[in-house]
C-alpha positions as CSV (number, residue, x, y, z in Angstrom):
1,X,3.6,-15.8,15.8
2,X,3.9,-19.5,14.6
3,X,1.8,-19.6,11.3
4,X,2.0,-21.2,7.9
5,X,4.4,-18.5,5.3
6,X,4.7,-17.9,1.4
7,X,7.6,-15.5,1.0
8,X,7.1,-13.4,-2.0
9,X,10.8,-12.8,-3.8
10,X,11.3,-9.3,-5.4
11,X,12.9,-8.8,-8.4
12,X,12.0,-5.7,-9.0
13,X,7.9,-6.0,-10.1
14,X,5.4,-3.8,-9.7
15,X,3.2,-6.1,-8.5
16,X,5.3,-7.5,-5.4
17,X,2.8,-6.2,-3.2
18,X,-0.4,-7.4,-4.7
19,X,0.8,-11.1,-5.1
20,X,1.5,-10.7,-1.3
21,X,-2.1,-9.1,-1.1
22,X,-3.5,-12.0,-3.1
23,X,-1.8,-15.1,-1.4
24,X,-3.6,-13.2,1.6
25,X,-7.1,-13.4,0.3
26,X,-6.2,-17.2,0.2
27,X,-6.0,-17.1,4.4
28,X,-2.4,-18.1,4.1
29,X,0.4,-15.1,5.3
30,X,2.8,-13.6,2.9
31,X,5.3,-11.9,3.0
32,X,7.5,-9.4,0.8
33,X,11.4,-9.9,0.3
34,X,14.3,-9.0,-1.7
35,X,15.7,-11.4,-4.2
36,X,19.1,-11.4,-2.4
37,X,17.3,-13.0,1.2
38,X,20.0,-15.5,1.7
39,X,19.3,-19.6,1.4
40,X,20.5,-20.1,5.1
41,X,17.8,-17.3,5.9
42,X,14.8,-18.9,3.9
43,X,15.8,-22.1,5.6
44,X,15.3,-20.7,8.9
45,X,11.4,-18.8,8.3
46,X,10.4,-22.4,6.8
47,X,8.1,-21.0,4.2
48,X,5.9,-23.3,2.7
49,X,6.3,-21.8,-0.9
50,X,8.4,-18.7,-2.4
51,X,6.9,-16.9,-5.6
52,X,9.5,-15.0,-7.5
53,X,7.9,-11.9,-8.9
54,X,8.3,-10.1,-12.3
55,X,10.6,-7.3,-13.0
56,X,12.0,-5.0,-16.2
57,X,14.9,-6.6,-16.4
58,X,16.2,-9.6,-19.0
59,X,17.4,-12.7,-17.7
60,X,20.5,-12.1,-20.1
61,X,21.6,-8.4,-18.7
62,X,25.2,-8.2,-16.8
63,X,23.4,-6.9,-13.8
64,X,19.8,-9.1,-14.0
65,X,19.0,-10.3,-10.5
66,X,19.6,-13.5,-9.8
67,X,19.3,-15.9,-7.0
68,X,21.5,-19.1,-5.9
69,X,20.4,-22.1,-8.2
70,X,20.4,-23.8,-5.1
71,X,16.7,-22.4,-4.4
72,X,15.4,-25.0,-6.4
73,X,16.7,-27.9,-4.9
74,X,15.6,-26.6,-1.8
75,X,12.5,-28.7,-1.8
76,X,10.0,-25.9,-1.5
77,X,7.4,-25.2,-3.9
78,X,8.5,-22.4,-6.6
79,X,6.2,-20.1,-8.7
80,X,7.9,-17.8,-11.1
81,X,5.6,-14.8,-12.5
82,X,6.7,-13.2,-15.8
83,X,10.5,-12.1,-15.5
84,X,10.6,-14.8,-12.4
85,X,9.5,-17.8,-15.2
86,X,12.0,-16.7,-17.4
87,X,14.5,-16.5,-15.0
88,X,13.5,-20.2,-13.8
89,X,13.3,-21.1,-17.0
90,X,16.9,-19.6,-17.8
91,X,18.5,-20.9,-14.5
92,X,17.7,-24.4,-15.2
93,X,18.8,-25.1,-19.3
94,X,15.8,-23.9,-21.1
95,X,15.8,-20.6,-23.6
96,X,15.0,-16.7,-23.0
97,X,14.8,-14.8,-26.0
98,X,13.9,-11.7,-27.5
99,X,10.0,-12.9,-28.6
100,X,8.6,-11.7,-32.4
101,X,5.6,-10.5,-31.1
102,X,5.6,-8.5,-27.5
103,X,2.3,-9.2,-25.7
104,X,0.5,-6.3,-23.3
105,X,-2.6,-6.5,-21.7
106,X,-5.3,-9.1,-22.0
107,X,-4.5,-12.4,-23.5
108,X,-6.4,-15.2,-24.0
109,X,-4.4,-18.0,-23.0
110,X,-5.0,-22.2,-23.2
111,X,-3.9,-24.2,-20.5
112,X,-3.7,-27.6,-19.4
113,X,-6.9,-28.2,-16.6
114,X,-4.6,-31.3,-15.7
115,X,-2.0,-29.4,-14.0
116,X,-2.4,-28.8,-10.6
117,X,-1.9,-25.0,-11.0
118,X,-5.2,-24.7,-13.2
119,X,-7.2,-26.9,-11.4
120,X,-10.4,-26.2,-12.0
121,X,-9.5,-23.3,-14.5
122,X,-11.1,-23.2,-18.3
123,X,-9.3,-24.3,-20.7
124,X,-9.2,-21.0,-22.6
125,X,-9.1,-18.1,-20.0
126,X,-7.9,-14.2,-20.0
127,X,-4.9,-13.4,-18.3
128,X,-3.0,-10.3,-18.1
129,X,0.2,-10.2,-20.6
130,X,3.1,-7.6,-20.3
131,X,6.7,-8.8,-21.4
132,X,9.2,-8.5,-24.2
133,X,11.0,-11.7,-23.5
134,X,9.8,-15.3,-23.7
135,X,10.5,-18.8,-23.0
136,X,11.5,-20.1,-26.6
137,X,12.0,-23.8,-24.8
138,X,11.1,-25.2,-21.6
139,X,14.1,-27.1,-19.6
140,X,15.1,-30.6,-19.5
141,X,12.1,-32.2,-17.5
142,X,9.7,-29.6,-18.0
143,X,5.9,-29.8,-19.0
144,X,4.7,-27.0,-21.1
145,X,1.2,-26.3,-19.3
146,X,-0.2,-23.1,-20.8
147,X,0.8,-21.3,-24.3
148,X,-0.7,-18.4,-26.7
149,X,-0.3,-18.0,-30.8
150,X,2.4,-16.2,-29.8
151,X,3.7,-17.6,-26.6
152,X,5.2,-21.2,-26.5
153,X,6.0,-21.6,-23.0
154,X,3.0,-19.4,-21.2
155,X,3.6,-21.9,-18.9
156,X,5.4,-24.9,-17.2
157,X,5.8,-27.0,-14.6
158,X,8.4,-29.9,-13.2
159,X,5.2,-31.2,-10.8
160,X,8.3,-33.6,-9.6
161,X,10.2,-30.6,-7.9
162,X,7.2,-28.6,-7.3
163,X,8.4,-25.8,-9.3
164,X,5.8,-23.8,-11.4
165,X,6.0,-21.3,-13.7
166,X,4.0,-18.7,-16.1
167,X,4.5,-15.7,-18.1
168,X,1.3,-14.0,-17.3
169,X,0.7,-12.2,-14.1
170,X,-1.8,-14.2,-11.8
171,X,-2.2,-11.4,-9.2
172,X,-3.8,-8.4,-11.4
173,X,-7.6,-8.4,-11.3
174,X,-7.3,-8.1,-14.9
175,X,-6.6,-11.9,-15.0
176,X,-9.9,-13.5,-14.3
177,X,-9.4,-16.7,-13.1
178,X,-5.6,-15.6,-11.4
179,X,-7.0,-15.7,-7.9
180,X,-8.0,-19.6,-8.0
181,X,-4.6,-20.3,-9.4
182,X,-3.0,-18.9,-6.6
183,X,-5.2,-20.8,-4.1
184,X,-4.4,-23.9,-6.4
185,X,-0.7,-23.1,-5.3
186,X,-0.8,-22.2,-2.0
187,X,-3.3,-25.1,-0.9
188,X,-2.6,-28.4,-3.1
189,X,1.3,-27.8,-4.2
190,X,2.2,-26.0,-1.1
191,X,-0.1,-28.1,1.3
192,X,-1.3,-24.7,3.2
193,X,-4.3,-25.3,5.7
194,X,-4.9,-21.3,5.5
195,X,-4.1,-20.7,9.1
196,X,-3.9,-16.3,8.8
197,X,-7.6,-15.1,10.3
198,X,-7.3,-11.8,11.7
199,X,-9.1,-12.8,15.2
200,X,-6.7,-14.5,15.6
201,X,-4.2,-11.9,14.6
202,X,-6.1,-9.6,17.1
203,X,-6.2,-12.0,20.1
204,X,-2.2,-12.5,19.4
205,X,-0.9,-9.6,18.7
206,X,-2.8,-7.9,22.2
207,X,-1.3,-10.9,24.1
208,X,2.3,-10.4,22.7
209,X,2.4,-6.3,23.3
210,X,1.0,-6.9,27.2
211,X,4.2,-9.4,27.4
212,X,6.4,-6.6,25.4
213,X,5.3,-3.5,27.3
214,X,5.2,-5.0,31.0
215,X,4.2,-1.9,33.1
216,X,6.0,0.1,30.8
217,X,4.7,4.0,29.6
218,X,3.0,4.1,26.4
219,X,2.7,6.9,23.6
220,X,0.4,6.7,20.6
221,X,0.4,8.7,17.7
222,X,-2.9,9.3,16.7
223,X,-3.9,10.9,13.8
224,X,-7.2,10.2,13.8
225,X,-7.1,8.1,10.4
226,X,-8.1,4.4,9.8
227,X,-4.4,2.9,10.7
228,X,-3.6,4.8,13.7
229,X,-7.1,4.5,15.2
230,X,-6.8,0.7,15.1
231,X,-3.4,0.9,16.4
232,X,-4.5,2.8,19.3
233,X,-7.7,1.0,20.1
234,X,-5.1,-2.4,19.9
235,X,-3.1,-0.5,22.1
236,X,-5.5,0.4,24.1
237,X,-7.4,-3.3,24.6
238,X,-4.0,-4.1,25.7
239,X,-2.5,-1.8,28.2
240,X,-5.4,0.6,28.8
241,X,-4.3,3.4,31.3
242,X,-0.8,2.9,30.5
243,X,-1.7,4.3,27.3
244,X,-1.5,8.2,25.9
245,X,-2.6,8.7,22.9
246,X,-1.1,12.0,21.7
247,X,-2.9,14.0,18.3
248,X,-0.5,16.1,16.7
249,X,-2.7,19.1,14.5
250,X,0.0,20.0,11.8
251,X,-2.5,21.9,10.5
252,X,-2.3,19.7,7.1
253,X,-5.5,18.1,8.4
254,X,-9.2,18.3,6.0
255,X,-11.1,21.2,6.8
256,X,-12.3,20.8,11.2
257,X,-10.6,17.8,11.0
258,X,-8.8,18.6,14.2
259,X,-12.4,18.7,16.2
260,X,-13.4,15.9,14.7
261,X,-10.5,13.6,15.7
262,X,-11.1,15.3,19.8
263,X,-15.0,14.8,19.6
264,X,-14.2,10.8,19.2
265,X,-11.2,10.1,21.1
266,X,-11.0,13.3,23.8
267,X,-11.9,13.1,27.3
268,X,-15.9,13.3,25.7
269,X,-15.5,10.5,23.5
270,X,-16.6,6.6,23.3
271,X,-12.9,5.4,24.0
272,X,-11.3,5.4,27.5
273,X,-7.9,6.6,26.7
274,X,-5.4,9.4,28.0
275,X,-5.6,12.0,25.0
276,X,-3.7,14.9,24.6
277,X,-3.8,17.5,22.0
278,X,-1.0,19.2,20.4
279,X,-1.6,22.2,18.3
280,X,1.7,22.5,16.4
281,X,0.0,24.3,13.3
282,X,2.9,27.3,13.0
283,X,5.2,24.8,14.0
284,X,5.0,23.1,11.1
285,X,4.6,25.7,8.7
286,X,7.9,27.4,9.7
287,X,9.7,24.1,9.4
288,X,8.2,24.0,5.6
289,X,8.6,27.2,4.5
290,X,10.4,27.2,0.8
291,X,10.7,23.3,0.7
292,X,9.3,22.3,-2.4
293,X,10.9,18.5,-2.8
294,X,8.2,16.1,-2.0
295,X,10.6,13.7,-0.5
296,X,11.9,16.4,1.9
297,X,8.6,17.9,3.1
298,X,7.6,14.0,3.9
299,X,10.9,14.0,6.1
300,X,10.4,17.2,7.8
301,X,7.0,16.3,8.5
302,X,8.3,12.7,10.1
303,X,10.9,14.3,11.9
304,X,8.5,16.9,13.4
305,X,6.4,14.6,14.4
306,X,9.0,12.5,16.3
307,X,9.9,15.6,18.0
308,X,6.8,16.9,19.1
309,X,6.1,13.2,20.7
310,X,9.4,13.4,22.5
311,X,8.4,16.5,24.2
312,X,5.3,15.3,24.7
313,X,6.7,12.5,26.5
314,X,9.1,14.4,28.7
315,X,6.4,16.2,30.2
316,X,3.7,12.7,30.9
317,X,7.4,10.9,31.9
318,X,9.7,8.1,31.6
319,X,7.3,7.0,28.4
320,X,8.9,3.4,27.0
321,X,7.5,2.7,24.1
322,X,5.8,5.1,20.7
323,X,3.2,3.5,18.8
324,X,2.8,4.2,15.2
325,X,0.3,3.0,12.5
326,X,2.8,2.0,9.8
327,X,1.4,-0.7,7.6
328,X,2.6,-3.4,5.4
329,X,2.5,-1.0,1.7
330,X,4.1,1.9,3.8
331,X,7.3,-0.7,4.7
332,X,7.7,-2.3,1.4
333,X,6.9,1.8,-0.5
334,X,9.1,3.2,1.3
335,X,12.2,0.8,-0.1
336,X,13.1,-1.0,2.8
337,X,15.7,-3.7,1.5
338,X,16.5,-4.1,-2.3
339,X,13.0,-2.2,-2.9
340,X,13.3,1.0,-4.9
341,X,11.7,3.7,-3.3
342,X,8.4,5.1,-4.1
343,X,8.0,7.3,-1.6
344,X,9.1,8.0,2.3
345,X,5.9,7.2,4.5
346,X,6.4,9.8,7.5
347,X,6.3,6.8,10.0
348,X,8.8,4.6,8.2
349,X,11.4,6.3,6.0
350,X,10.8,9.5,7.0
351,X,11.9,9.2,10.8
352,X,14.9,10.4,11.7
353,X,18.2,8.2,13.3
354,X,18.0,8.9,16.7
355,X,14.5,8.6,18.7
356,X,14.2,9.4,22.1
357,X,11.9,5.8,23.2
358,X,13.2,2.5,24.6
359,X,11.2,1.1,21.4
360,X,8.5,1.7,18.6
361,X,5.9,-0.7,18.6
362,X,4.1,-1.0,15.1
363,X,1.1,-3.9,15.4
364,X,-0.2,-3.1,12.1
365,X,3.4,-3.1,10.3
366,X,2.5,-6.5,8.6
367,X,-1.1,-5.4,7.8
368,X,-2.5,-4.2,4.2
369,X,-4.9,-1.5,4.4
370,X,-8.0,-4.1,4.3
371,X,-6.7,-6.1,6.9
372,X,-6.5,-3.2,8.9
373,X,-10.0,-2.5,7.9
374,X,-10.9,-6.2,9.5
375,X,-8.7,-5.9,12.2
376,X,-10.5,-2.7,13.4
377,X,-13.8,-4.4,13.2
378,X,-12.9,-7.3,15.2
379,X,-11.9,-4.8,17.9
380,X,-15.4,-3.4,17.7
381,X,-14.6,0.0,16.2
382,X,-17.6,1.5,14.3
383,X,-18.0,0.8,11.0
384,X,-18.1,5.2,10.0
385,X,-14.5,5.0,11.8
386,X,-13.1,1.9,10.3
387,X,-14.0,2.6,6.5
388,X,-13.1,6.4,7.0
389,X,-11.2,7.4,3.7
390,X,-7.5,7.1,3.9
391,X,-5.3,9.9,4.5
392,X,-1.9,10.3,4.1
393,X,0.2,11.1,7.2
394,X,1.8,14.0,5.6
395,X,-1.6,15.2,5.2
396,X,-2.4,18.1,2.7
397,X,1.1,18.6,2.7
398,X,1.4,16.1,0.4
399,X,-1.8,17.4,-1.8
400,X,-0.2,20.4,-2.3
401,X,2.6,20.3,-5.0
402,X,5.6,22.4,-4.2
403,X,5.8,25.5,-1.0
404,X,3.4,24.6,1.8
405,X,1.5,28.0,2.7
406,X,-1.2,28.4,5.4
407,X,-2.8,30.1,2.6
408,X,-2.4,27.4,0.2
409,X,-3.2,24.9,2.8
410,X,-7.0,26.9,3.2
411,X,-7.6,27.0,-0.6
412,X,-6.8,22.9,-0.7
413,X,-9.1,22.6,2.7
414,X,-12.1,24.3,1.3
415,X,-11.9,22.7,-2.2
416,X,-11.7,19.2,-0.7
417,X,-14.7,19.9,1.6
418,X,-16.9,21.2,-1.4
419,X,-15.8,18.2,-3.8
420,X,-16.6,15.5,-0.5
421,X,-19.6,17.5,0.2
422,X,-20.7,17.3,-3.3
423,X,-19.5,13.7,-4.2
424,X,-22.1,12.9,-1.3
425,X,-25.1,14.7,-2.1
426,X,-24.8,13.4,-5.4
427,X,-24.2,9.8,-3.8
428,X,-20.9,9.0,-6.1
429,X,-19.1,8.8,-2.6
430,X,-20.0,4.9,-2.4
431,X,-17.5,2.6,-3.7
432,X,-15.1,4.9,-3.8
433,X,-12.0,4.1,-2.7
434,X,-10.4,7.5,-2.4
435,X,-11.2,11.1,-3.0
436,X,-9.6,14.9,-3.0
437,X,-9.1,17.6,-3.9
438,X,-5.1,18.4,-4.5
439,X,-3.6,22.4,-5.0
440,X,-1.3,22.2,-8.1
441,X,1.9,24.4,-8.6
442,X,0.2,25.6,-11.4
443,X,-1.3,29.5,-11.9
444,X,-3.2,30.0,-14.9
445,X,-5.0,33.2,-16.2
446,X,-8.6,33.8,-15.9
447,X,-11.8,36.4,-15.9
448,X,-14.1,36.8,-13.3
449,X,-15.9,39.8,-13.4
450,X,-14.9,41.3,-16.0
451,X,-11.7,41.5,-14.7
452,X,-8.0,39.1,-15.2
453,X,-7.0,36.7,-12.6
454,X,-3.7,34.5,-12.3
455,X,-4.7,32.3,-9.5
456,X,-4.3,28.4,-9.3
457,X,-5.4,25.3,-10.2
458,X,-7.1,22.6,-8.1
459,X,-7.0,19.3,-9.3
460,X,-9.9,16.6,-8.3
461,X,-8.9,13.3,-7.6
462,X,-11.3,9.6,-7.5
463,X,-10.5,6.3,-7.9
464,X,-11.7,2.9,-7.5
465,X,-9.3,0.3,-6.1
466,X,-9.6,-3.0,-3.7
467,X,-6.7,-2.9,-2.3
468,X,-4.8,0.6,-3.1
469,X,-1.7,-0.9,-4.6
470,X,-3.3,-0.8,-7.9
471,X,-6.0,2.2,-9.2
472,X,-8.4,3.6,-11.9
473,X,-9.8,6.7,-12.7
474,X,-13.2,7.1,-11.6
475,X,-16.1,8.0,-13.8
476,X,-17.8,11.1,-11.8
477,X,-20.6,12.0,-13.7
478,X,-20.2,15.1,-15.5
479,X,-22.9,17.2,-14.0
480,X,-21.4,16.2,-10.9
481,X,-17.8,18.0,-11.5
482,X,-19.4,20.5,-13.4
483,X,-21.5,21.9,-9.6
484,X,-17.7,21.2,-7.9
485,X,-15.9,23.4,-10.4
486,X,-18.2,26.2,-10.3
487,X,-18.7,26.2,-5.9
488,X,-14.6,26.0,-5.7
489,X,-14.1,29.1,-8.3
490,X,-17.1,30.8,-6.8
491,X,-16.9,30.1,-3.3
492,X,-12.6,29.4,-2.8
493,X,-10.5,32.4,-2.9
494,X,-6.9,32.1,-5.0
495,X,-8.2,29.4,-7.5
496,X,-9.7,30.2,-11.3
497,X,-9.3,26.8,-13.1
498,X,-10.6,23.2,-11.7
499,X,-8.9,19.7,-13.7
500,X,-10.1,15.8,-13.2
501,X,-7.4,13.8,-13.0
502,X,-7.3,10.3,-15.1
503,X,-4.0,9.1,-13.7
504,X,-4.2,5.4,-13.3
505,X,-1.8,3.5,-10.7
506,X,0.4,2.2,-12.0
507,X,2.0,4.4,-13.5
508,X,0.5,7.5,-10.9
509,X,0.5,7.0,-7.4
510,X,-3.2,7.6,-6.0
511,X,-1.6,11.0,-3.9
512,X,0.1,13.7,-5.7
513,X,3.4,13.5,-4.2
């Protein structure tokens, strides 16, 4: 797809994904890379700018990332964020050092409304610190355009060489005025038209898989979740009949899950696809019997899956190609290239080496989960369908920490439908971006009835978050989780103790495991 690209350089920041997400918000496409991409490489995807992201490393340690000093003579605009300012900063004559005073959280910073970065921007304006180092002194030909009490060089720029640089962290929400600095970059110093509109995406991406899949077989895995819905309703748009859309019940699905997923997309549904269901529930549960590692149970699950779609496919015959719904935070998560990984997504690191199809087709691979969201509208999906919570493709056997049971698995089923149920009635459902109930390892000792229990503990989960990459706690009214705890120990047998999780992410993920 010819379209205008900001490559996003990781050395090793937690935010590598949001400034991708953020540059996106701008209508200009981004994408995620290790530091190590090679010159000859960046010279051939033409980017019109490269941010270099943050990281915990200092620009003076033996094994620091670095990149060739070449990059900047490349001619392409350069933003460093944080360790990637320092590391211009070092790279180029100026000076990194320890600094006096370490600043976290939110600063307010001045900066210098003439630069072409802070167009636009106050003068004095809150941005979001967090970094032990600092630039003690800007290179040879640099302008100092931003600084703290504490911070000389907050930023700088050599507007000459288009090369830009701050300490702060422009993509977190946290800084307020971070989003128009980014558009600053990508439009006036990178000359961006902001060419990335998902109908386009849609109408392109439907023309490309017609070329790919010819008269070719097609097998979707549908889960029944936002991403794979979209994928197959793509899919779908594109090669119609040649389509089968296969639903694999693991049986880690929500409580009559399963029917749901039939009712919409089976042969009585609103979608005209081939749809086969594949009740694999003891399947599974054999297959995860004494696993307690989180990484393995995503594996097994992944491999399952792919084995249950090959047989599936031996029997429709001579299938060519397996859709998935793998999106953009499931690639870069699941430490494809120099990432570090955070976890195996079931349809990315968790497939196994040898798959029995011609080729996987992904369309949503370079998607975030909001894109997705938009994409799926586009297509005409309903809106109930498209803004459906997320749910992991391991399903509950990710929400339940250590052995997967079919016993376990009921106790985490009924305790999520309660707390949903609940969160609804009570209408704290809106505006959330995620919510569940998880089974924890943990058995405690109780009463009920005048008599001792050692059952275990389910653990509510609700957070707010825009774009799922980053996540707070949210505030469920008290009352609220007071009626959940009492209808779970009351009405779920096996559990005697309910807990509210406050884990923010960073450093928590949003699912347990």
């Amino acid at each position: 797809m010819d379209r205008e690209l900001v490559i996003v350089l990781d050395f090793g920041g937690q935010y590598n994904q949001l400034i991708a997400r953020r540059v996106r918000e701008c209508n200009v496409y981004c994408e995620v890379h290790p530091y190590t991409l090679s010159l000859d490489k960046i010279r051939e995807m033409n980017p019109k700018g490269i941010i270099f992201t943050g990281g915990p490393n200092s620009v003076y340690g033996e094994d620091s990332p670095r990149c060739p000093k070449e990059i900047f003579e490349m001619g392409i605009p350069i933003l460093g964020i944080c360790y990637g300012s320092q590391l211009m900063s070092y790279m180029l004559g100026g000076s990194v050092k320890t600094a006096p005073v370490s600043e976290y959280g939110k600063t307010e910073v001045a900066v210098d409304t003439e630069s072409a970065l802070f167009k636009n921007v106050s003068p004095s304006t809150i941005c979001w610190m967090s970094h032990t180092d600092y630039i003690e002194k800007a290179p040879e030909k640099f302008k100092i355009t931003a600084h703290t009490p504490v911070c000389p060089v907050a930023g700088m720029e050599n507007a000459e060489k288009k090369l830009y640089a701050v300490q702060f962290h422009p993509e977190v929400m946290h800084t307020q005025e971070g989003t128009k600095m980014l558009s600053n970059f990508v439009y006036d110093i990178c000359g961006c038209t902001g060419d990335w509109k998902m109908d386009s995406f849609v109408e392109t991406t439907i023309r490309q898989i017609r070329e790919k899949v010819g008269d070719g077989k097609v097998l979707c895995a549908l889960s029944g979740g936002v991403d794979s819905s979209v994928a197959a309703v793509l899919l779908s748009k594109a090669v119609g009949k040649q389509l089968t859309c296969v639903f694999v019940d693991h049986g880690l699905l929500r409580k009559n899950e399963g029917d749901e997923v039939e009712a919409v997309f089976g042969p009585d549904g609103q979608y005209d696809l081939n749809f086969i269901r594949v009740n694999a529930q003891e399947r599974f549960y054999s297959k995860l019997a004494g696993v307690s590692d989180p990484e393995k149970k995503r594996k097994i699950i992944g491999e399952e899956f792919i084995r249950v779609f090959e047989e599936e496919a031996k029997k429709i015959g001579a299938v060519d190609f397996l859709v998935q719904g793998t999106i953009y935070p499931d690639v870069i998560e699941s430490g494809l290239g120099k990432s570090a990984v955070i976890k195996s997504h079931h349809n990315v690191g968790g497939l196994p080496d040898c798959v029995d199809f011609k080729e996987i087709i992904e369309p949503l691979r370079l998607l975030f989960k909001d894109e997705v969201r938009r994409a799926g509208l586009e297509l005409g999906i309903p809106e109930y369908l498209v803004y459906r919570q997320p749910f992991p493709g391991p399903g509950l056997g990710v929400r339940i920490v250590g052995e997967v049971t079919p016993e376990k698995v009921r106790i985490v089923q009924d305790a999520d439908a309660i707390y949903r149920e609940e969160l609804a009635k009570a209408g704290c459902d809106k505006g959330l971006g995620q919510f569940f109930a998880a089974l924890t390892n943990m058995r405690s000792v109780g009463v009920m009835g005048d008599e001792r229990t050692y059952d275990y503990a389910v653990a509510l989960r609700a957070v707010i978050t825009s774009d799922f990459m980053t996540a707070e706690a949210a505030e469920i009214p008290f009352d609220v989780l007071f009626k959940v705890m009492t209808r779970v120990i009351n009405e779920v047998k096996g559990v005697n103790r309910v807990l509210y999780d406050l884990t923010s992410k960073p450093p928590g993920t949003i699912e347990f495991e």
